[in-house]
KOLGU-209430 format. One line per field, with one value per residue (C-alpha): x, y, z. Coordinates in Angstrom, 2 decimals, m for minus. Each point is the difference from the previous one (the first is absolute). Example, Ala and Ser with C-alpha at 12.3 -4.5 7.8 and 13.67 -1.06 7.14 Angstrom:
<atoms>
x: c(12.30 / 1.37)
y: c(m4.50 / 3.44)
z: c(7.80 / m0.66)
</atoms>
This chain:
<atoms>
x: c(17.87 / 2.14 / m2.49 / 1.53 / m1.34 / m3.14 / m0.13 / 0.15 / 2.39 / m0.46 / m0.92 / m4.05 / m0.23 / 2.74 / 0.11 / 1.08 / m0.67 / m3.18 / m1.95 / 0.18 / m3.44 / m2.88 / m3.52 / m3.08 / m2.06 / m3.33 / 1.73 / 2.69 / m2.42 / m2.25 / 3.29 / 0.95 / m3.69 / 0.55 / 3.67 / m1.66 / m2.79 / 1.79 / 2.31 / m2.93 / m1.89 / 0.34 / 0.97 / 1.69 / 1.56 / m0.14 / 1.35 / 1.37 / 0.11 / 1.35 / 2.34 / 3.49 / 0.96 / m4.11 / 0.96 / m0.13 / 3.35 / m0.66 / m3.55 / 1.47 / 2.75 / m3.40 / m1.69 / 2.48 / 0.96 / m3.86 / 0.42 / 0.56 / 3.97 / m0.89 / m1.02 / 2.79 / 0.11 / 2.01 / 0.29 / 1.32 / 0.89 / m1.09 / 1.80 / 1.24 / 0.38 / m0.43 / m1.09 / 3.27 / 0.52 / m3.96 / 0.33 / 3.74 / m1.20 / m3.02 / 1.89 / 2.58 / m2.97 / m1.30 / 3.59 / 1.52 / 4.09 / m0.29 / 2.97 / m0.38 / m3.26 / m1.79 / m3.55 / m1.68 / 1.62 / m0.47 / m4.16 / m0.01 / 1.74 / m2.06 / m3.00 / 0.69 / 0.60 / m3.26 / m2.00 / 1.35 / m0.19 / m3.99 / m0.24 / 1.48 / m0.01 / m1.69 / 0.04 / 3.58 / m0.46 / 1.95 / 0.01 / 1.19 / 0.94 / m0.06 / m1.66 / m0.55 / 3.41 / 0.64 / 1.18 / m2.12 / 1.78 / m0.86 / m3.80 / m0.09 / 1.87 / m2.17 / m3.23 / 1.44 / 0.47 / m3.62 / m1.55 / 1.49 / m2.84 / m0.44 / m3.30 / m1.00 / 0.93 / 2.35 / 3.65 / 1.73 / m1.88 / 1.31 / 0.19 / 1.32 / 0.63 / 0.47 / 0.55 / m2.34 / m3.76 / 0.65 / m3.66 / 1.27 / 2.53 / m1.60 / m2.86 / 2.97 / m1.08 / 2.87 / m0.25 / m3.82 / 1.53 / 0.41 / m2.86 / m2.61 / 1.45 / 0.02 / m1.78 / 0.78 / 0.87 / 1.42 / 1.18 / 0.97 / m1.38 / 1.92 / m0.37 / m2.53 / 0.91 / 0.06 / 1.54 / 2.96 / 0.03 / 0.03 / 2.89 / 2.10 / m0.35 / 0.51 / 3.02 / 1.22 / m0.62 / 1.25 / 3.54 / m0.08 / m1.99 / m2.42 / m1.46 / m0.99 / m2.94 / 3.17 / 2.14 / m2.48 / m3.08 / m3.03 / m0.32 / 3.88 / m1.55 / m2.85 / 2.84 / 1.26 / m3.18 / m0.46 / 3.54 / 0.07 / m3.07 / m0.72 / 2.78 / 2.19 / 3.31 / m0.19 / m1.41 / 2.81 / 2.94 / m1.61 / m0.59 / 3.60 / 1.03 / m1.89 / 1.27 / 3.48 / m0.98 / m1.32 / 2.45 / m2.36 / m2.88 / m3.00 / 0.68 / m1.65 / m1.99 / 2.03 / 2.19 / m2.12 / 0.63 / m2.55 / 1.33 / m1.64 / m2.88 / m0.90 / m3.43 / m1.25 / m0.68 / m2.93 / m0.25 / 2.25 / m1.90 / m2.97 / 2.30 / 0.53 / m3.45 / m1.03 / m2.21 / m1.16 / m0.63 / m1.42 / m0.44 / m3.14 / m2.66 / m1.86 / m3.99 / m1.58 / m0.55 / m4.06 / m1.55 / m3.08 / m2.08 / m2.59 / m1.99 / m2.02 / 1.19 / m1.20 / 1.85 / m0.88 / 2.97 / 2.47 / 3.14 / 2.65 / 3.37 / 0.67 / 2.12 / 3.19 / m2.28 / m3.40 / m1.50 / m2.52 / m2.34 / m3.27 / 0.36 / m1.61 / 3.80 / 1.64 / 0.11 / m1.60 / m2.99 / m1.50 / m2.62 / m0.04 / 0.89 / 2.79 / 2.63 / 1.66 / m0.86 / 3.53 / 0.94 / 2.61 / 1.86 / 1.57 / 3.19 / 1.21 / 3.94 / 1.41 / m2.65 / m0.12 / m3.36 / 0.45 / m2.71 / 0.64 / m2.74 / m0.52 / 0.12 / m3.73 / m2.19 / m0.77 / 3.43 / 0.57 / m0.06 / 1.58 / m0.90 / m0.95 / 3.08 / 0.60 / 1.98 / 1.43 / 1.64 / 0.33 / 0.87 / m3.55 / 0.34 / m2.71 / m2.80 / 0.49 / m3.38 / 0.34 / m2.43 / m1.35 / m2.67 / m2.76 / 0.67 / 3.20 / 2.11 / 1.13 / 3.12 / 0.35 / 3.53 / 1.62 / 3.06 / 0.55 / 1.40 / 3.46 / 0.33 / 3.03 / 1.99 / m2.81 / m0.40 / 1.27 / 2.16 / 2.03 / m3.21 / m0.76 / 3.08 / m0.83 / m1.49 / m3.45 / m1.07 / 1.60 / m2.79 / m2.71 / 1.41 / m0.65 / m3.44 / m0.54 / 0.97 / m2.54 / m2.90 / 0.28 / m0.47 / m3.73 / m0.68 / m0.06 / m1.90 / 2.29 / 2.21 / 3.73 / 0.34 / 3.06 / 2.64 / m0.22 / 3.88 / 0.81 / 2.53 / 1.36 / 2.29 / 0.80 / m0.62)
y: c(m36.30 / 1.03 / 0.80 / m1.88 / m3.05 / 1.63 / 0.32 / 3.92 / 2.03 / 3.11 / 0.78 / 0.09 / 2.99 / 2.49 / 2.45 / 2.76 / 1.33 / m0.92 / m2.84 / m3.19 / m0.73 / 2.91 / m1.40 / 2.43 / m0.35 / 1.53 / 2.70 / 0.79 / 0.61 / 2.16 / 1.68 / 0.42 / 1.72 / 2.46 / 1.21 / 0.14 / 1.90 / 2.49 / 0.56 / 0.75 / 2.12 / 3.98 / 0.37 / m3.61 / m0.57 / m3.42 / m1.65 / m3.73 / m1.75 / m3.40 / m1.26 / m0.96 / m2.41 / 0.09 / 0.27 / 4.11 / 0.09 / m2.17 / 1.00 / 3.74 / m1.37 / m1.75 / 2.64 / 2.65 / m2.44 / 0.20 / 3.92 / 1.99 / 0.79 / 3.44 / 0.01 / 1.04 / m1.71 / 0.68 / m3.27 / 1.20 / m1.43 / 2.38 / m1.53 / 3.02 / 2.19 / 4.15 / 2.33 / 0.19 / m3.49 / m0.78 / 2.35 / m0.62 / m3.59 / 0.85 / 2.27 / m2.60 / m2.97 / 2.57 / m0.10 / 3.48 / m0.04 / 2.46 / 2.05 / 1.17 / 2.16 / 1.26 / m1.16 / 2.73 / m0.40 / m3.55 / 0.36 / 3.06 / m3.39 / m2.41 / 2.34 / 1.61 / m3.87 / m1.51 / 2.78 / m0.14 / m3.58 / m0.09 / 2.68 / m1.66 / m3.46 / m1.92 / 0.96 / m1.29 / m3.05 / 0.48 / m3.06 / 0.26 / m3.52 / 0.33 / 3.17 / m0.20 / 0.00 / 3.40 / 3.36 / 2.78 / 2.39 / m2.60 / m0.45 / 3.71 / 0.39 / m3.28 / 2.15 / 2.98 / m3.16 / m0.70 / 3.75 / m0.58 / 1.05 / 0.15 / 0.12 / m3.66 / m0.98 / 0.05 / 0.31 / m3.09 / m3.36 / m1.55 / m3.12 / m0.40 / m3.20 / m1.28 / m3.22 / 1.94 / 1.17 / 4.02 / 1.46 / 1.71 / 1.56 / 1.41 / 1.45 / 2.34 / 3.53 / 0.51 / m3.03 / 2.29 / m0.12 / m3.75 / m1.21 / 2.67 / m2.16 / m3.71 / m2.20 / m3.18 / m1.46 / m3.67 / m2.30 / m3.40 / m3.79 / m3.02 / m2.98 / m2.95 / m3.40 / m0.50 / 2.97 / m1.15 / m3.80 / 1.82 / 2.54 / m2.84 / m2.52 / 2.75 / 1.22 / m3.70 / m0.33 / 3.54 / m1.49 / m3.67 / m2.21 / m2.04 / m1.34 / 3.01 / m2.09 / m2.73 / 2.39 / 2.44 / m2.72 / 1.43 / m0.23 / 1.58 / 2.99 / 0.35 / 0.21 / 2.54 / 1.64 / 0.06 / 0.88 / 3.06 / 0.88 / 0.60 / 2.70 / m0.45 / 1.33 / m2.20 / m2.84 / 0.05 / 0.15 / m2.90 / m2.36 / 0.89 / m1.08 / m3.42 / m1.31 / 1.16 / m1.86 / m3.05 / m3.24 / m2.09 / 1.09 / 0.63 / 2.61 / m0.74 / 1.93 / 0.42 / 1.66 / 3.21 / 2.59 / 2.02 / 3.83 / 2.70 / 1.67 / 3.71 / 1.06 / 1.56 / 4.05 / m0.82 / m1.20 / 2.99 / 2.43 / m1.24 / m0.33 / 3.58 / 1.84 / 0.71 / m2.15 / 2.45 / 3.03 / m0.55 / 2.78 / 1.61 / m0.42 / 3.29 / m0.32 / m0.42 / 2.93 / 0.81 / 0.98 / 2.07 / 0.28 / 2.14 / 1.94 / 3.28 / 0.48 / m3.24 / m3.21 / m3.28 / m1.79 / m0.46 / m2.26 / m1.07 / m1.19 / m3.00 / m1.79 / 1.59 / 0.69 / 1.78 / 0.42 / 2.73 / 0.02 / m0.95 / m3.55 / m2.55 / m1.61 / 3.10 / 0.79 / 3.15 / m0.27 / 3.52 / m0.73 / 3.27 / 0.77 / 2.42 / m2.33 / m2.74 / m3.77 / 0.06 / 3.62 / m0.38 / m2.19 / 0.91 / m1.74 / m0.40 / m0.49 / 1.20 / 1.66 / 2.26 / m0.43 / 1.03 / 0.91 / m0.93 / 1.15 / m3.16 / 2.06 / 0.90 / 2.02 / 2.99 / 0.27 / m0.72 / 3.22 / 0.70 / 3.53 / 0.58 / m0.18 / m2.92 / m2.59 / m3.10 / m1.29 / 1.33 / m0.86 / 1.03 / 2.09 / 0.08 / 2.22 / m0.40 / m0.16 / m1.94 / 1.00 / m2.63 / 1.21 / 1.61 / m2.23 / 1.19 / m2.27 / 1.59 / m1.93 / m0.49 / m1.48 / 2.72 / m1.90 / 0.89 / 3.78 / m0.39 / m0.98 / m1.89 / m2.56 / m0.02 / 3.53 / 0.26 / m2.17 / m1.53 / m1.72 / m0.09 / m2.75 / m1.99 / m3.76 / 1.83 / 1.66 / m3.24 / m1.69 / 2.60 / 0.00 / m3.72 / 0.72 / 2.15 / m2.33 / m2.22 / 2.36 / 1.33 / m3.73 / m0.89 / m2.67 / 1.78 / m2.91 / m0.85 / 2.88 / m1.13 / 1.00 / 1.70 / m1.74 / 1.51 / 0.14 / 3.03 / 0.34 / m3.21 / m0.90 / m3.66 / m2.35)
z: c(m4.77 / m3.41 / m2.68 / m2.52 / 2.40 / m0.32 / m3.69 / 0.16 / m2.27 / 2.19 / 3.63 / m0.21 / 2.67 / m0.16 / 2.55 / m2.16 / m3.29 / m2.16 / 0.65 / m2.37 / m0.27 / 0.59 / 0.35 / 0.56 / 2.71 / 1.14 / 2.50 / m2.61 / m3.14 / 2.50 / 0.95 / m3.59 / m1.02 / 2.80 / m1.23 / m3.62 / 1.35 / 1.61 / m2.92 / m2.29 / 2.51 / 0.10 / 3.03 / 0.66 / 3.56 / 1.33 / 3.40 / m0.57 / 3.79 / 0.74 / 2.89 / m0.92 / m2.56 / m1.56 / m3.36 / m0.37 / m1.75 / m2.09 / m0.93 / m0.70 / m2.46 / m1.99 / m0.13 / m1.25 / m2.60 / m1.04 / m0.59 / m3.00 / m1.23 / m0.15 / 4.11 / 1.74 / 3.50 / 2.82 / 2.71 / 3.24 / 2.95 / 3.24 / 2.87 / 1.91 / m3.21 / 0.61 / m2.53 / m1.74 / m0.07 / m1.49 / m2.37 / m1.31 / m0.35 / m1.95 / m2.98 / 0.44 / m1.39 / m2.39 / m1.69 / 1.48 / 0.43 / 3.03 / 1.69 / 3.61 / m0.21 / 3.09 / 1.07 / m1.74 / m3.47 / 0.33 / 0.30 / m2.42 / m2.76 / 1.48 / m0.47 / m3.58 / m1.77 / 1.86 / m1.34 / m3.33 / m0.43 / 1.36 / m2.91 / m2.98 / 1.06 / 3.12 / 3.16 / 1.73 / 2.67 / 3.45 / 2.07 / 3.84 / 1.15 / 4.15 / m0.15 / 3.88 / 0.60 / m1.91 / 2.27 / 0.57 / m2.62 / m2.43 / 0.61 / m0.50 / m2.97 / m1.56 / 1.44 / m2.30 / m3.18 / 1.06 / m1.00 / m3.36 / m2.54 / m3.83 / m2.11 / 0.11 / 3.95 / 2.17 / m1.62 / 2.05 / 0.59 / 3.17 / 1.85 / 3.58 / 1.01 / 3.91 / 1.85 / 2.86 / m0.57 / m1.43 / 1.00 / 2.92 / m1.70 / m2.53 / 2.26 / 1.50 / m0.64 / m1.84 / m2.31 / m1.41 / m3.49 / m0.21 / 1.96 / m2.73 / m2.79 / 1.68 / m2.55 / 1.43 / 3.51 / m0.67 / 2.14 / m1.42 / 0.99 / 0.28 / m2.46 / 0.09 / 1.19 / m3.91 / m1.62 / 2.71 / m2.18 / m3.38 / 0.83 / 1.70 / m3.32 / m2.23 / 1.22 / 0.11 / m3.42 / m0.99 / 1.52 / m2.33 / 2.66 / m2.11 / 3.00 / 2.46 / 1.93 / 0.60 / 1.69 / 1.41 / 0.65 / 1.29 / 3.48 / m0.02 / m2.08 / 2.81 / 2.76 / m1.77 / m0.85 / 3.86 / 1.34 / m2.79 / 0.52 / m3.59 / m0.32 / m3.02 / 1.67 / 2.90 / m2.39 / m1.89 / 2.91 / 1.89 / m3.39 / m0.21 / 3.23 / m0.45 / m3.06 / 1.14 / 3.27 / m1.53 / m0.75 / m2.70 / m1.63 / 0.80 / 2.45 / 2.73 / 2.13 / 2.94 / m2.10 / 0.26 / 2.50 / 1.40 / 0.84 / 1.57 / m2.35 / m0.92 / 0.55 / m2.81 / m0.62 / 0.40 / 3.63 / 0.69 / m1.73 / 2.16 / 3.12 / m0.12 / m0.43 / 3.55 / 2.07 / 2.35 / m1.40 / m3.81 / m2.25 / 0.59 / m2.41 / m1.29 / m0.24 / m3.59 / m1.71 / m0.37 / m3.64 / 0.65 / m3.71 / m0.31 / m2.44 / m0.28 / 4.08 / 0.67 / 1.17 / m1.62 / 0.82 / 2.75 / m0.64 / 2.27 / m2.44 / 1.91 / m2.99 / m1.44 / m3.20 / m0.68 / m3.68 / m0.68 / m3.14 / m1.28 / m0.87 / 3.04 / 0.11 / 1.81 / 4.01 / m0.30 / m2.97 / m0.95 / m2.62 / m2.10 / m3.49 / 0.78 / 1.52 / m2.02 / 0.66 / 1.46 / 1.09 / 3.01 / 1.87 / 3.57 / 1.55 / 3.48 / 0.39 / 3.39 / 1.17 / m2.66 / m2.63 / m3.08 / m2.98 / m4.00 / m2.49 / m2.34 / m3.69 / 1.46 / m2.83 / 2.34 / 2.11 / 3.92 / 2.22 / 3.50 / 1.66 / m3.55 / m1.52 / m3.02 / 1.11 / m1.75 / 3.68 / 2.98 / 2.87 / 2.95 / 2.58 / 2.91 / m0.71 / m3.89 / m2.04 / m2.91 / m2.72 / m3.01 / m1.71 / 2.07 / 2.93 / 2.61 / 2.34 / 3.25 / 0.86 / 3.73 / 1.27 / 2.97 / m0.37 / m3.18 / 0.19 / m1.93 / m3.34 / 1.04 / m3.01 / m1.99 / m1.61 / m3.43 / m2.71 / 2.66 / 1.01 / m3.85 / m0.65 / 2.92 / 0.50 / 0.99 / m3.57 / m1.46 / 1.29 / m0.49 / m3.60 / m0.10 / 1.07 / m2.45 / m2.85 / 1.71 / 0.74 / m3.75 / m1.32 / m1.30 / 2.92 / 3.34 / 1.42 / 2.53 / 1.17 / 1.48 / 3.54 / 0.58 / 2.56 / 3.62 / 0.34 / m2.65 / m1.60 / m0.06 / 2.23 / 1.33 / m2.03)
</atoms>
């Protein structure tokens, strides 16, 4: 059908260049708080999953037109680049006029402006479109981007993008760098039966149609909810194809083709953690308390998160006047447990050395007051990711920070419990 014979000035769903009509939807604005998220945390790295033609392109472009002018932001497309190629294209989006450089020079440029931006300004953004699809000498030259550091964080925040799930990927040995900083593990959803009506009539209207719900009724904008299955891209070729289809108006439902769909990253993600062999599960670490020699309490941490003071609301209660009504929390991530002292009056003590965190060891006493905690896990005999600031600037003590906030509030009635799945990850 010509558009003019539909009453449209423009074609409603052009298959290149920037959409007429945006609406927000639930999966999109979830999307959106994740990128933000990662931007503003310290050590931001986020992984945005969706099959092809989900909307990620599009959903990057909103986003970096949300940031700061002073971010600089590099958007790179990975399909089959090496290191050379990754990094040429990076100084290339940060504004540099290069000449032939080899791959060395080219990191040592890449390196020196990220770390003096993330000093003087904010922290540079480096988005890899098809990040699956990048070479090996490019994963390790983004693994060496990844170790960036300045005072605040990590010196590059970073966003890699896939049309497959990335979690195997990034478990790779070699991928350690990226996978210590992951904040976020995304994978996008599909739109309602209804956010599919909205799009379709506002991008009728965005093209001069003052009668969207004529052309487009509502059981054609099901069909297409259906045949699309709630995937912008594909929504947007097939309403295409039907009201170029279509002689008269309405279009009618027959109109509407009905391709093969993409799973989601999701399924795939799930599709490829193994059915027979699943990751062994280490035994809960036991808290023996005792006092004067003598045990008066044996706890086994069952949940990712014990609290230890004298008020009745904590997991381990010790009535006595020398620990704090809240004195320590402990957190299990990976089976690793690690202790944080809650500003207590008289200090938190492992093998009798003052700690504010620190990450247990099997065997180690910890000492509050007059009463000791023998800490029995033999499992845990490494100190493994955990030990020291890298830990510091991760999801985990941004939650036991949180807690903090919360346990230093006057109402400690009802104490949060922390989520089992630390640090986030899908959400």
């Amino acid at each position: 059908m010509d558009l003019g014979a539909a009453g449209l000035k423009e074609q409603p769903f052009p298959s290149h260049g920037k959409p007429l009509a945006v609406l927000s939807y639930d999966a999109q604005r979830e999307a959106l708080d994740i990128l933000n998220d990662t931007y503003q945390h310290s050590t931001g790295l986020c992984l945005l999953q969706g099959p092809t033609l989900s909307g990620k392109s599009t959903l990057v472009r909103r986003f970096i037109e949300t940031l700061h002018e002073d971010c600089a932001v590099a958007l790179v497309d990975g399909k089959g680049l090496n290191a050379t190629n990754l990094l040429t294209g990076i100084l290339h989006q940060f504004g540099f006029t290069l000449e032939t450089s080899s791959g060395n020079e080219l990191l040592g440029l890449v390196r020196v402006f990220t770390l003096q931006q993330a000093a003087s300004h904010e922290p540079p953004l480096l988005i890899i479109e098809n990040a699956h699809e990048m070479n090996p000498s490019a994963i390790r030259a983004l693994c060496e981007l990844a170790d960036l550091r300045v005072r605040t964080g990590s010196a590059l925040k970073i966003v890699l993008v896939s049309d497959h799930a990335l979690a195997g990927l990034i478990q790779e040995p070699a991928m350690e760098s990226i996978a210590q900083r992951l904040v976020h593990d995304f994978h996008l959803r599909p739109m309602t039966q209804q956010e599919t009506r909205e799009l379709l009539h506002a991008k009728l209207r965005a093209a001069g149609s003052d009668y969207p719900d004529f052309i487009f009724p509502d059981a054609v904008c099901t069909e297409l909810w259906k045949a699309s299955g709630g995937w912008p891209g594909i929504l947007d070729r097939l309403a295409l194809l039907a009201l170029a289809r279509a002689e008269s108006l309405p279009v009618a439902v027959a109109e509407v083709e009905h391709p093969a769909l993409p799973i989601g990253t999701w399924d795939e993600a799930e599709l490829a953690l193994p059915e027979s062999e699943p990751a062994p599960v280490s035994e809960a670490p036991q808290l023996i308390v005792t006092s004067n020699g003598s045990v008066i309490d044996d706890v086994t941490m069952k949940n990712s998160r014990l609290l230890i003071g004298r008020s009745d609301h904590n997991d381990i209660a010790i009535n006595s006047r020398f620990i704090s009504r809240h004195h320590a929390l402990l957190v299990r991530h990976s089976g690793s447990t690690f202790l944080m002292d809650l500003n207590s009056t008289n200090g938190t003590f492992v093998n009798a050395k003052r700690v504010s965190n620190h990450v247990l060891l099997n065997d180690d006493v910890i000492s509050l007051g007059q009463h000791k905690i023998k800490f029995n896990d033999p499992h845990a005999r490494a100190r493994g990711n955990l030990e020291g600031v890298g830990f510091a600037d991760t999801a985990i003590m941004k939650t036991l920070a949180d807690m903090r906030n919360l346990l230093e509030q006057e109402n400690t009635t009802q104490l949060p419990t922390i989520p089992e799945d630390l640090p986030t990850g899908q959400t």
